[in-house]
C-alpha positions as CSV (number, residue, x, y, z in Angstrom):
1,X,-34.6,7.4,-2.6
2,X,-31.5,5.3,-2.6
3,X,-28.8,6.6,-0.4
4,X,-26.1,4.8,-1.9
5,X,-27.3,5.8,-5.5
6,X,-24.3,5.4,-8.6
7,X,-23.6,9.2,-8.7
8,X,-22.9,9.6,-5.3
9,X,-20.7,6.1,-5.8
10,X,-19.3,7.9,-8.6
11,X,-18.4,10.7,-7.3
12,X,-16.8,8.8,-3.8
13,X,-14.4,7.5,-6.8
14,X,-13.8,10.6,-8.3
15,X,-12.6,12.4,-4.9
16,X,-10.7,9.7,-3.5
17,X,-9.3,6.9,-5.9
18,X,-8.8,9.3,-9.2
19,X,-6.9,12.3,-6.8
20,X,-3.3,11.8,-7.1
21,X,-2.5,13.0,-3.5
22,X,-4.6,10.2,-2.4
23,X,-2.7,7.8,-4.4
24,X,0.7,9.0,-3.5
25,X,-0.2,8.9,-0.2
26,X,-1.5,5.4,-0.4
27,X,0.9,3.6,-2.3
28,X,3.1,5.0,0.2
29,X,1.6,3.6,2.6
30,X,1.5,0.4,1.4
31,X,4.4,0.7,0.5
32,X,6.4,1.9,3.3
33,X,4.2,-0.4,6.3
34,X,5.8,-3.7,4.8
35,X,9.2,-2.3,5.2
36,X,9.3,-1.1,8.2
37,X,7.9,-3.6,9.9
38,X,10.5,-6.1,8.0
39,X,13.3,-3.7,9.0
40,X,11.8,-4.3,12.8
41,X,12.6,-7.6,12.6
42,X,15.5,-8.1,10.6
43,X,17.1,-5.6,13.4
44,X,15.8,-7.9,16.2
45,X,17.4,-10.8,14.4
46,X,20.6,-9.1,14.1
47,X,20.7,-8.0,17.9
48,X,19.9,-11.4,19.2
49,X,22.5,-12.5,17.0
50,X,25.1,-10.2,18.0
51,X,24.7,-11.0,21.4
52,X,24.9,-14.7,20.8
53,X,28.4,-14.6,19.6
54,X,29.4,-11.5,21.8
55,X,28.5,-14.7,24.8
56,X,30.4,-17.2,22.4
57,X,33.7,-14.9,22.5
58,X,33.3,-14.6,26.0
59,X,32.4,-18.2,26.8
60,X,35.9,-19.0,24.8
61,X,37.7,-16.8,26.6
62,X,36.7,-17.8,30.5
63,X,35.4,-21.3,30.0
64,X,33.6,-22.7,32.9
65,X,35.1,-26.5,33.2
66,X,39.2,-26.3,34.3
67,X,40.9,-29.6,32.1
């Protein structure tokens, strides 16, 4: 007696991979990990940024050496 027979491998396939709510659920998923996590970053990038030239504004304004 195989445990891992090909009906009960069929019928894994049939429940998970053929129902639609699994699918839409997964290529969600797989769809929606990617963009947040690029979202995540771009939005660190754009804060480091924004505070780089909010110090270069600054740094213009009250320069440290007196010519």
């Amino acid at each position: 007696m195989e445990i891992l027979n090909q009906d009960f491998i069929q019928e894994v396939i049939r429940l998970t991979w053929r129902n639609p709510a699994f699918m839409a659920i997964s290529i969600a998923l797989i769809w929606l990990i990617p963009q947040l996590l690029i979202r995540r970053i771009l939005s660190e990038n754009y804060k480091k940024k924004k505070l780089e030239k909010q110090k270069d504004k600054i740094g213009k304004l009250y320069p440290k050496t007196i010519k």
